[in-house]
ChimeraX commands (.cxc) that place a marker at each C-alpha (Angstrom):
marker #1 position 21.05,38.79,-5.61 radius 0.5
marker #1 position 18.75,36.46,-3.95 radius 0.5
marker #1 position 16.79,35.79,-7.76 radius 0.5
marker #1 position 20.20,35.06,-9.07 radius 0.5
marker #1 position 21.48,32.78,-6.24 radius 0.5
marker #1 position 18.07,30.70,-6.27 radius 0.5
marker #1 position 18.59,30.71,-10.68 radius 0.5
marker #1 position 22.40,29.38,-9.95 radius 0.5
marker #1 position 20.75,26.42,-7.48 radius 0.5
marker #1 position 17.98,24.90,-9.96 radius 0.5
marker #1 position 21.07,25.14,-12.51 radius 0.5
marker #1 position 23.13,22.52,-10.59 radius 0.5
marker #1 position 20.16,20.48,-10.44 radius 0.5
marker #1 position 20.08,20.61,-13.82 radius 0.5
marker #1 position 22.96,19.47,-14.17 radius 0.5
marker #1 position 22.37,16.58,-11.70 radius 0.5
marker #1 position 19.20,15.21,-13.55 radius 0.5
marker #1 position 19.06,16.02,-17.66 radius 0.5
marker #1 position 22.12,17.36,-19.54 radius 0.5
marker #1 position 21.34,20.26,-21.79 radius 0.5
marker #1 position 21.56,19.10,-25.62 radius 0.5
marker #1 position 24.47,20.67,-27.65 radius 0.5
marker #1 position 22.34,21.95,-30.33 radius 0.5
marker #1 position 20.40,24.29,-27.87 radius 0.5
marker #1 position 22.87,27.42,-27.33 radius 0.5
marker #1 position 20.89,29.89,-25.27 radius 0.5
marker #1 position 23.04,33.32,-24.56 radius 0.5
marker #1 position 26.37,33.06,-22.76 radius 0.5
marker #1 position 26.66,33.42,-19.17 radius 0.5
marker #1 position 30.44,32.95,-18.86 radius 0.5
marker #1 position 33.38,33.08,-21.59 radius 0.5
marker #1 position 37.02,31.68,-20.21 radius 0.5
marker #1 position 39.65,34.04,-21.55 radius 0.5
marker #1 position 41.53,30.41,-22.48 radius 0.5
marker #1 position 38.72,30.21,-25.35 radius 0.5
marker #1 position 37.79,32.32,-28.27 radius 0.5
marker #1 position 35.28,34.94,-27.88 radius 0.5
marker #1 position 32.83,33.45,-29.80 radius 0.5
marker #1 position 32.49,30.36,-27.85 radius 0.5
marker #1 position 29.44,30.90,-25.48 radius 0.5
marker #1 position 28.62,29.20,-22.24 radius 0.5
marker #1 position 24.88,27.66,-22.00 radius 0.5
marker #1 position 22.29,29.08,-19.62 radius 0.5
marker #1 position 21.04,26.22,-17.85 radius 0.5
marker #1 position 17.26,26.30,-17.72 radius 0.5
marker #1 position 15.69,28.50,-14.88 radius 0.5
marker #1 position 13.59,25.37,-13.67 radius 0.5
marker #1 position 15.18,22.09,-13.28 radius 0.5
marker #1 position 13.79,19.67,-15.47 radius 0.5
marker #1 position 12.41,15.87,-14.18 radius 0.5
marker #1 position 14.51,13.30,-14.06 radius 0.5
marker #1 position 14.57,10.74,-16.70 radius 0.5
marker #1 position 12.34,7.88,-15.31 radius 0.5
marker #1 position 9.67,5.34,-15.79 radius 0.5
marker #1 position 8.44,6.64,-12.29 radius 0.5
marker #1 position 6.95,10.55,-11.44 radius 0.5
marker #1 position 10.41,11.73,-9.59 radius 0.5
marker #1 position 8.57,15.37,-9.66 radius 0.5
marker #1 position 8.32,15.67,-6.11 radius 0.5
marker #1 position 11.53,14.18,-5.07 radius 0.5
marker #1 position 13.08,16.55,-7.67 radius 0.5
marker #1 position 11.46,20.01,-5.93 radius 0.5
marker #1 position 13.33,18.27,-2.53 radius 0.5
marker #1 position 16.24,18.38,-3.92 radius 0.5
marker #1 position 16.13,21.81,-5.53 radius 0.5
marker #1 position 15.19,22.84,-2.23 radius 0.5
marker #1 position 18.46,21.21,-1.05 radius 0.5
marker #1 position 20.45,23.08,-3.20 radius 0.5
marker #1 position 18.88,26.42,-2.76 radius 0.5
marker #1 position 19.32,26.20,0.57 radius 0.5
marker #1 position 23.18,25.34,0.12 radius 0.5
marker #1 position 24.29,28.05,-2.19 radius 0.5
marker #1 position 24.83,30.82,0.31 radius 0.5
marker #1 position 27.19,28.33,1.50 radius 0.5
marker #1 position 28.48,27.29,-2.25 radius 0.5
marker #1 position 28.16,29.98,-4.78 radius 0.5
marker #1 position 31.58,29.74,-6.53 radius 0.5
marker #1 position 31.31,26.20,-6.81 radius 0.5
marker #1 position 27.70,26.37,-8.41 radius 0.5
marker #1 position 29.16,28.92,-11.02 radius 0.5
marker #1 position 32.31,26.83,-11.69 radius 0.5
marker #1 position 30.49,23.68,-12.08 radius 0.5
marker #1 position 27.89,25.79,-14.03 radius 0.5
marker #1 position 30.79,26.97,-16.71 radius 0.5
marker #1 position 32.14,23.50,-16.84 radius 0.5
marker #1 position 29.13,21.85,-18.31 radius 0.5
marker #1 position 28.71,24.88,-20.92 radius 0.5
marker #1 position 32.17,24.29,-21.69 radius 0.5
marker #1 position 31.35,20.34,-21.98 radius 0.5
marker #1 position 28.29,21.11,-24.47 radius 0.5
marker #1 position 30.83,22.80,-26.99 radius 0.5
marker #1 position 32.82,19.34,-27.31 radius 0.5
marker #1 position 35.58,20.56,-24.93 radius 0.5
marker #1 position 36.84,17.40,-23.31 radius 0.5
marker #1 position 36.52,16.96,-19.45 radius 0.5
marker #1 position 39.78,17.37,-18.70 radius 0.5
marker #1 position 39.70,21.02,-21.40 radius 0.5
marker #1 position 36.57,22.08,-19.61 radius 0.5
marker #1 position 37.52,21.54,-16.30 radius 0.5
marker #1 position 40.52,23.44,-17.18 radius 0.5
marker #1 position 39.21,25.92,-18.99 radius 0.5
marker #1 position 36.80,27.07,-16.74 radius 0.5
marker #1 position 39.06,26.79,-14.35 radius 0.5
marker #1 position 41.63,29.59,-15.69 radius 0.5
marker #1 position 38.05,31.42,-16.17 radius 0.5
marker #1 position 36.95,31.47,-12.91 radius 0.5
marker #1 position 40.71,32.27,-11.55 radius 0.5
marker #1 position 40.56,35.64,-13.25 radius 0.5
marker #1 position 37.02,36.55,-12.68 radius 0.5
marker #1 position 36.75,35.82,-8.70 radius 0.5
marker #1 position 40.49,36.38,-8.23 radius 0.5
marker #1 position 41.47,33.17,-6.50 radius 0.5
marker #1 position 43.98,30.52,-6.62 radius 0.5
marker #1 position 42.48,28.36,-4.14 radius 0.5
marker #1 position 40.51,24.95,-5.78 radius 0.5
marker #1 position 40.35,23.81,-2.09 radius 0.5
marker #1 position 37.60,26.18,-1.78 radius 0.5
marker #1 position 35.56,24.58,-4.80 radius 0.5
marker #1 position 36.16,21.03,-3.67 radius 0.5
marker #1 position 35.34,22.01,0.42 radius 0.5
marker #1 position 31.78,23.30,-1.54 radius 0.5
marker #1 position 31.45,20.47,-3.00 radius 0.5
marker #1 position 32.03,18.71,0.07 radius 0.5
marker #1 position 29.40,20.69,2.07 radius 0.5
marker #1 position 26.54,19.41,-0.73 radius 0.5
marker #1 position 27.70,16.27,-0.54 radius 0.5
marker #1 position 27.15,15.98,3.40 radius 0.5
marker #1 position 23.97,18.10,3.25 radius 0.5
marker #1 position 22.98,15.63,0.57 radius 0.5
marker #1 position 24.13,12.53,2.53 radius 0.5
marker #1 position 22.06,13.75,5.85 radius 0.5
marker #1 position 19.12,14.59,3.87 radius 0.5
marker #1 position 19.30,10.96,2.68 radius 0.5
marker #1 position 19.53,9.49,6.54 radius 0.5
marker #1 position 16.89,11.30,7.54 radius 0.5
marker #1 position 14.52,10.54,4.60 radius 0.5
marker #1 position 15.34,6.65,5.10 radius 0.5
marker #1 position 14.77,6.80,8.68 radius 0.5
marker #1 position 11.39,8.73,8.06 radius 0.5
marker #1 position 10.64,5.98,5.21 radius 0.5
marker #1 position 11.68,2.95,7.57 radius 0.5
marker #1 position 9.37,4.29,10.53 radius 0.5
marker #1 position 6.72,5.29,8.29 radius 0.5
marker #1 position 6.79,1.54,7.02 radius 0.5
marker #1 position 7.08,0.38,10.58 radius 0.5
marker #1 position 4.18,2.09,11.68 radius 0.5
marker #1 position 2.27,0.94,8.66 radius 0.5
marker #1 position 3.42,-2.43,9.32 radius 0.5
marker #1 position 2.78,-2.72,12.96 radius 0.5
marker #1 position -0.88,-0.92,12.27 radius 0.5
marker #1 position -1.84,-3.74,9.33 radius 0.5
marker #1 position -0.42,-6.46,11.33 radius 0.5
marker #1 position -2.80,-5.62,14.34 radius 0.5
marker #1 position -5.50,-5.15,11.34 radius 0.5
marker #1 position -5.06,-8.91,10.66 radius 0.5
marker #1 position -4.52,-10.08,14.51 radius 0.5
marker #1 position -7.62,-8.63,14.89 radius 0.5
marker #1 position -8.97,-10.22,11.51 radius 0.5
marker #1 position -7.80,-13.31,12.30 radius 0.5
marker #1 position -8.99,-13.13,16.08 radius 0.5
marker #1 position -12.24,-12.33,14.82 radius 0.5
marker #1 position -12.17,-15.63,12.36 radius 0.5
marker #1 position -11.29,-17.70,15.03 radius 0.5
marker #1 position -14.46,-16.66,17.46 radius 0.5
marker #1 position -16.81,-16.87,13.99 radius 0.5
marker #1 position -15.23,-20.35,13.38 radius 0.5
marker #1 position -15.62,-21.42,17.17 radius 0.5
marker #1 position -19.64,-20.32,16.40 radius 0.5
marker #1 position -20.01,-22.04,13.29 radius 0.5
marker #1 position -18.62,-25.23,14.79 radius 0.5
marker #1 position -21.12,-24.49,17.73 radius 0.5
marker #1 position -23.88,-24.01,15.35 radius 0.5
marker #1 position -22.50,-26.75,13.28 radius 0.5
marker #1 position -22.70,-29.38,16.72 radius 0.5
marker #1 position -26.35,-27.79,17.48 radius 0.5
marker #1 position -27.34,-28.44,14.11 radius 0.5
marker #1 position -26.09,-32.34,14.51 radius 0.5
marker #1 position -28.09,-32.63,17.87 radius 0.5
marker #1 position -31.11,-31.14,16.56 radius 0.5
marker #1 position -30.98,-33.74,13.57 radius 0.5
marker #1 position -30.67,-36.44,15.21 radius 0.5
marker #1 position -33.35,-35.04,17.98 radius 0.5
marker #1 position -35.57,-35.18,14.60 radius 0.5
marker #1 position -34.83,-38.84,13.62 radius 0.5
marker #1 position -35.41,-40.00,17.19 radius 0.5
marker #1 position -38.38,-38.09,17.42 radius 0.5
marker #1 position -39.97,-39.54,13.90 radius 0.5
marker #1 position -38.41,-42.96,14.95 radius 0.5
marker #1 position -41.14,-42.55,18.27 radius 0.5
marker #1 position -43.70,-41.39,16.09 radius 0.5
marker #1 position -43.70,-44.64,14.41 radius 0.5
marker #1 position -43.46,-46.50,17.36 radius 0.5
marker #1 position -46.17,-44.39,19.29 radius 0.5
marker #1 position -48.07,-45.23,16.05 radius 0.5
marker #1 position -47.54,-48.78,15.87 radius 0.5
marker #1 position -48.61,-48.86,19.31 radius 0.5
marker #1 position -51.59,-47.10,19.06 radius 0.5
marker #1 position -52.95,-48.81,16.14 radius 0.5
marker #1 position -52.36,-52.11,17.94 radius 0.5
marker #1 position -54.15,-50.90,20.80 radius 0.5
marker #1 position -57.07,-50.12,18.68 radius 0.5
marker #1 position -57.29,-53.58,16.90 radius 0.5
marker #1 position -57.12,-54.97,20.55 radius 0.5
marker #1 position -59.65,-52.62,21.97 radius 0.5
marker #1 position -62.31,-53.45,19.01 radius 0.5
marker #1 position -61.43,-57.09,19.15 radius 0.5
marker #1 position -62.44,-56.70,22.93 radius 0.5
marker #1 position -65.50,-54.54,22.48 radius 0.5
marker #1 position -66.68,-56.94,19.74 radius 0.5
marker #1 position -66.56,-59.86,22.18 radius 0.5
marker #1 position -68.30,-58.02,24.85 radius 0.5
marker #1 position -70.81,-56.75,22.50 radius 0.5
marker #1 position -71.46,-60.07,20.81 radius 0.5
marker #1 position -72.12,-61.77,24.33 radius 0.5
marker #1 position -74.52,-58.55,25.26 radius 0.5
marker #1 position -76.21,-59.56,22.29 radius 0.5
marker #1 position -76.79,-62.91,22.27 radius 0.5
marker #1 position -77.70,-62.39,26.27 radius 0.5
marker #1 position -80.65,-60.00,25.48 radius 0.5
marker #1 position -81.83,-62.09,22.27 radius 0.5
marker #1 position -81.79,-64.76,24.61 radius 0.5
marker #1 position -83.68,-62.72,27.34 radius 0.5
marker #1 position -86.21,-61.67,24.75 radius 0.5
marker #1 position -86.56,-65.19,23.40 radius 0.5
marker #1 position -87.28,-67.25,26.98 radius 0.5
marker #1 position -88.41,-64.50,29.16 radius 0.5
marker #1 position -90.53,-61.53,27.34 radius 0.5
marker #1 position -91.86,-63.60,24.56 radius 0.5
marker #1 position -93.43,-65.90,27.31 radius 0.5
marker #1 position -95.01,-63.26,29.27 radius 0.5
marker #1 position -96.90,-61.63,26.61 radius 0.5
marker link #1:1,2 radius 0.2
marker link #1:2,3 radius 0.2
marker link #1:3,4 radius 0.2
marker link #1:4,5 radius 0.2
marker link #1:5,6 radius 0.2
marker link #1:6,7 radius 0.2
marker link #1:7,8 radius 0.2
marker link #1:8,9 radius 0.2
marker link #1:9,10 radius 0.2
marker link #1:10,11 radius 0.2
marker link #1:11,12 radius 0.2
marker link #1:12,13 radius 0.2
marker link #1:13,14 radius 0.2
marker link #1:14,15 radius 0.2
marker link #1:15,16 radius 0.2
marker link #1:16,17 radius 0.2
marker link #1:17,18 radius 0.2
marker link #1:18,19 radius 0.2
marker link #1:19,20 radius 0.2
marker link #1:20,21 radius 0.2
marker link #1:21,22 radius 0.2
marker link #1:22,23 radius 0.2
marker link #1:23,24 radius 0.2
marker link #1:24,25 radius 0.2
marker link #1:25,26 radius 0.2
marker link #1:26,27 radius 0.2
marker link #1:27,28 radius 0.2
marker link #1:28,29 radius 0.2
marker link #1:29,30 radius 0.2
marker link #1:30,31 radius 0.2
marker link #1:31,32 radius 0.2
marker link #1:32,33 radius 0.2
marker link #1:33,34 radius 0.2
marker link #1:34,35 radius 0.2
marker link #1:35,36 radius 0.2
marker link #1:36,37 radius 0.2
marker link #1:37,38 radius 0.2
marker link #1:38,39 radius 0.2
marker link #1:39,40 radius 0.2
marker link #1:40,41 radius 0.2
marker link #1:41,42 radius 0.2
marker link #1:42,43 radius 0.2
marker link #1:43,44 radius 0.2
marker link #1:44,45 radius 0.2
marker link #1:45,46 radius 0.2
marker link #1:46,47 radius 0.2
marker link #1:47,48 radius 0.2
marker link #1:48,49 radius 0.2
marker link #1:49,50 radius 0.2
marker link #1:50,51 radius 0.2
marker link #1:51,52 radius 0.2
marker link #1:52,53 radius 0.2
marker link #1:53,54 radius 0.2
marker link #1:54,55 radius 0.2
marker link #1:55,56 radius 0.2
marker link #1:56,57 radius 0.2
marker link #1:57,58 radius 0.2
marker link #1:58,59 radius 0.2
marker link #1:59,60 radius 0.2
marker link #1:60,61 radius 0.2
marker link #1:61,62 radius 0.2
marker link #1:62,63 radius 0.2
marker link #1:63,64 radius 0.2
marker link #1:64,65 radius 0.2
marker link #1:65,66 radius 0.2
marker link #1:66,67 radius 0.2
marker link #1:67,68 radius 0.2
marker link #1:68,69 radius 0.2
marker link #1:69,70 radius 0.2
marker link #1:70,71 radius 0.2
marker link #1:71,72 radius 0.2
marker link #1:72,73 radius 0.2
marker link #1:73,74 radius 0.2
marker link #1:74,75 radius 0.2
marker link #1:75,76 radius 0.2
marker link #1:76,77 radius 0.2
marker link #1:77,78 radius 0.2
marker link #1:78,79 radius 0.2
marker link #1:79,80 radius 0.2
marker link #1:80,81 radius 0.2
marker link #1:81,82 radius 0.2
marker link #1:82,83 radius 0.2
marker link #1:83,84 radius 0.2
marker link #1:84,85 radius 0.2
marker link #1:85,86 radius 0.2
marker link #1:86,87 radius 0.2
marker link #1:87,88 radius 0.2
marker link #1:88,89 radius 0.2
marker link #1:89,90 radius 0.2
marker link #1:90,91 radius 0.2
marker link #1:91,92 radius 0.2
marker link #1:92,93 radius 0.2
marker link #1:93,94 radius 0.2
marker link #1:94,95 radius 0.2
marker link #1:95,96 radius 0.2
marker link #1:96,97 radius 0.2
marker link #1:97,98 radius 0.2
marker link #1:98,99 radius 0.2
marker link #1:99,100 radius 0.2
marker link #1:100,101 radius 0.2
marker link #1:101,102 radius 0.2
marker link #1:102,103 radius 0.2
marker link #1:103,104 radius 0.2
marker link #1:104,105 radius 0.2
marker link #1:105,106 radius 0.2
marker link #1:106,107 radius 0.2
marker link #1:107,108 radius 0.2
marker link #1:108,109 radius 0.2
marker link #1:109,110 radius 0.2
marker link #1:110,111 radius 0.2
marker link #1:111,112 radius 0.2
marker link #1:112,113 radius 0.2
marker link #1:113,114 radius 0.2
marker link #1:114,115 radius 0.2
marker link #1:115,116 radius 0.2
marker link #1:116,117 radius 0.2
marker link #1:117,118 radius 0.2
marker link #1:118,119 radius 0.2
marker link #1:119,120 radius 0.2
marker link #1:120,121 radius 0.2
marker link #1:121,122 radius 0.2
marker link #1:122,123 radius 0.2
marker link #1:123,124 radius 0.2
marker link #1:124,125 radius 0.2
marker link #1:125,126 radius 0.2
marker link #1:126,127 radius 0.2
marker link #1:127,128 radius 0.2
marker link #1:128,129 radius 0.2
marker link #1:129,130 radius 0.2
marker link #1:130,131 radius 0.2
marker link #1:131,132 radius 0.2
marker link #1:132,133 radius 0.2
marker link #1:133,134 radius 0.2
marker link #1:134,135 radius 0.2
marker link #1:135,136 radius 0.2
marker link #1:136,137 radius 0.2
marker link #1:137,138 radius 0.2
marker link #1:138,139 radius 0.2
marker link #1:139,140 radius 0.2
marker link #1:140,141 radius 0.2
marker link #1:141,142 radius 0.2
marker link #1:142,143 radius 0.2
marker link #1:143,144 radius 0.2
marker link #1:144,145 radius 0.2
marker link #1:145,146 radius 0.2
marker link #1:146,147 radius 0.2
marker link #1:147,148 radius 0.2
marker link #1:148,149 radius 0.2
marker link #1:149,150 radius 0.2
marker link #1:150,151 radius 0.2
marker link #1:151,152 radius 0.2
marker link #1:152,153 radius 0.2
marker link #1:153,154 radius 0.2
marker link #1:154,155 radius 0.2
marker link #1:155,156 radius 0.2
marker link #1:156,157 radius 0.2
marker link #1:157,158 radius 0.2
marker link #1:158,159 radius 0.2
marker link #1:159,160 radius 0.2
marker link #1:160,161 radius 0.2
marker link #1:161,162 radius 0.2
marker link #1:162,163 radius 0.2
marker link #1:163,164 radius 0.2
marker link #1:164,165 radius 0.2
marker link #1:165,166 radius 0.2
marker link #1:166,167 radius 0.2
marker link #1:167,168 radius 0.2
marker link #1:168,169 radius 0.2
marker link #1:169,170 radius 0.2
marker link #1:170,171 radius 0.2
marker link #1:171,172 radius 0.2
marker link #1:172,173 radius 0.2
marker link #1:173,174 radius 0.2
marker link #1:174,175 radius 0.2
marker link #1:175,176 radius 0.2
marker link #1:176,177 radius 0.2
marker link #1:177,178 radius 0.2
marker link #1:178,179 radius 0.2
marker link #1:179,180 radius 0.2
marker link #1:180,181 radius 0.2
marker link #1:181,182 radius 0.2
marker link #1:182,183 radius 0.2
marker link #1:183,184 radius 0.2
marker link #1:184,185 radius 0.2
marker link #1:185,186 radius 0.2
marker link #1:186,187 radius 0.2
marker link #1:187,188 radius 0.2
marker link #1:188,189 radius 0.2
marker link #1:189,190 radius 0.2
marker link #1:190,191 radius 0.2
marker link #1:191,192 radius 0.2
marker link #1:192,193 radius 0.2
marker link #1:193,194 radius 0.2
marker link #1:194,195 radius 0.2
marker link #1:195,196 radius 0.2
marker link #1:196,197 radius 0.2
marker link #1:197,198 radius 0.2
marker link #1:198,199 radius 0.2
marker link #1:199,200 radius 0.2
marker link #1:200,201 radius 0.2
marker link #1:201,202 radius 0.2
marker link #1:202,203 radius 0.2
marker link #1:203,204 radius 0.2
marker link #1:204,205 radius 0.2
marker link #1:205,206 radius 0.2
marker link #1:206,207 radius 0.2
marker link #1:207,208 radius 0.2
marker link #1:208,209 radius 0.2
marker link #1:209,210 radius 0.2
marker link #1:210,211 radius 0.2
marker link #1:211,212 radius 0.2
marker link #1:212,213 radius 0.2
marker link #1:213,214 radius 0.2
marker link #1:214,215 radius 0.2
marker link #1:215,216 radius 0.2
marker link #1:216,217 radius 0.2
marker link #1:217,218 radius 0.2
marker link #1:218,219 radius 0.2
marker link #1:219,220 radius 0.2
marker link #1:220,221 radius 0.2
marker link #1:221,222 radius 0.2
marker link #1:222,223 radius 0.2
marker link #1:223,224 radius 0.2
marker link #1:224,225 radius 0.2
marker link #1:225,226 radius 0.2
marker link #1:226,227 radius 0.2
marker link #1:227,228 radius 0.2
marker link #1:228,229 radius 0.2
marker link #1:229,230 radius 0.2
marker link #1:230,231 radius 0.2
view
C-alpha cells in the first residue's frame, strides 16, 4: 500500500510540472463506466519528470515530491481523481467531460457522493504547499541576510583597512617630501661649503705666498750683506 500511495504522489507532480503527450498510452489504470471500454486511462510516470526550464529545477522538484508524498495519507482520493481526470484529458475529453467523467467514475468505485471531500484535499495541499512556501522564503530572506550582513562587514573591514594603508601612504608620501627637500638643502650646502672652502684656499695660498716671498727675499738679503761678508 505504501509503494502505491508514494506511485499516486510523484503522479500529481506529474501532473503539476510536464503533461503526458497524447500519443503515449501506457496501460489503463482507471476506466469511468460513463466511457467505452476501450478508452484507457494513462499511467502517469513512476518518477516525476523536471520541470520545463532554462534553470536546473531538479532539486526543487524532489521538495516538492516530498511534499506530496507526505500529503497523500491525508489526500488519496483526490490524487486518484485528479489522476483519472488528466487520463481522461489526454483522450481529447474536454475539461468540463473529464472532470465529469471521472467524476461518475470515482462515485461508483469509492462509493461516495461527497465532492466536498475532493475539494477539502485539495485544500489541505494547497495550505501544506502555501506553508512550505513561507518557510522556504523566510529561510531564503535570512540566509541572504546573513550573507549580506557577513559581506558587508567583509568590506567595512576592507574599506577600514584602505583607509589605515591610505593614511600610511600619505605618511610615507609627506616623509618622502621632507626627505627630498632634506636632499636639495643638503646639496644646496655642499655647494656653499664648497664655494667656501675653495675661497679659503685661494686666500690661504695668496697669504702663504706673501709670507713666503718676504722669507725669501729676507734670507737672500741675509746671505747677500751678512754671510757673503764674513767669508
Amino acid at each position: 500500500m505504501a509503494s502505491e500511495e508514494k506511485s499516486l504522489g510523484q503522479k500529481l507532480w506529474g501532473l503539476f510540472v510536464e503533461d503526458v503527450p497524447p500519443s503515449k498510452k501506457p496501460e489503463p489504470s482507471v476506466v469511468p463506466p460513463t466511457v467505452a471500454p476501450t478508452v484507457a486511462a494513462t499511467t502517469a510516470p513512476s518518477t516525476p519528470p523536471q520541470a520545463q526550464s532554462n534553470n536546473d529545477n531538479s532539486k526543487f522538484t524532489a521538495h516538492f515530491t516530498q511534499l506530496v508524498e507526505k500529503q497523500q495519507a491525508q489526500a488519496s482520493d483526490y490524487l486518484r481523481f485528479i489522476q483519472t481526470v488528466h487520463n481522461l484529458s489526454n483522450m481529447g475529453l474536454s475539461e468540463a467531460q473529464a472532470y465529469a467523467a471521472a467524476w461518475t467514475s470515482f462515485k461508483t468505485l469509492r462509493a461516495t457522493n461527497n465532492a466536498n471531500d475532493l475539494w477539502q484535499q485539495a485544500q489541505g495541499y494547497q495550505k501544506v504547499f502555501e506553508q512550505d512556501k513561507e518557510a522556504f522564503l523566510k529561510d531564503a530572506d535570512q540566509r541572504l541576510q546573513l550573507k549580506t550582513d557577513a559581506l558587508q562587514q567583509e568590506c567595512q573591514r576592507k574599506q577600514a583597512e584602505n583607509e589605515k594603508i591610505k593614511a600610511e601612504i600619505a605618511a610615507l608620501e609627506q616623509k618622502m617630501a621632507e626627505n627630498t627637500h632634506a636632499i636639495a638643502q643638503a646639496a644646496e650646502q655642499i655647494q656653499t661649503h664648497k664655494e667656501k672652502i675653495v675661497q679659503n684656499k685661494q686666500q690661504y695660498l695668496e697669504v702663504y705666498d706673501t709670507f713666503v716671498k718676504e722669507v725669501v727675499q729676507q734670507s737672500e738679503k741675509i746671505q747677500q750683506y751678512l754671510l757673503a761678508k764674513s767669508l
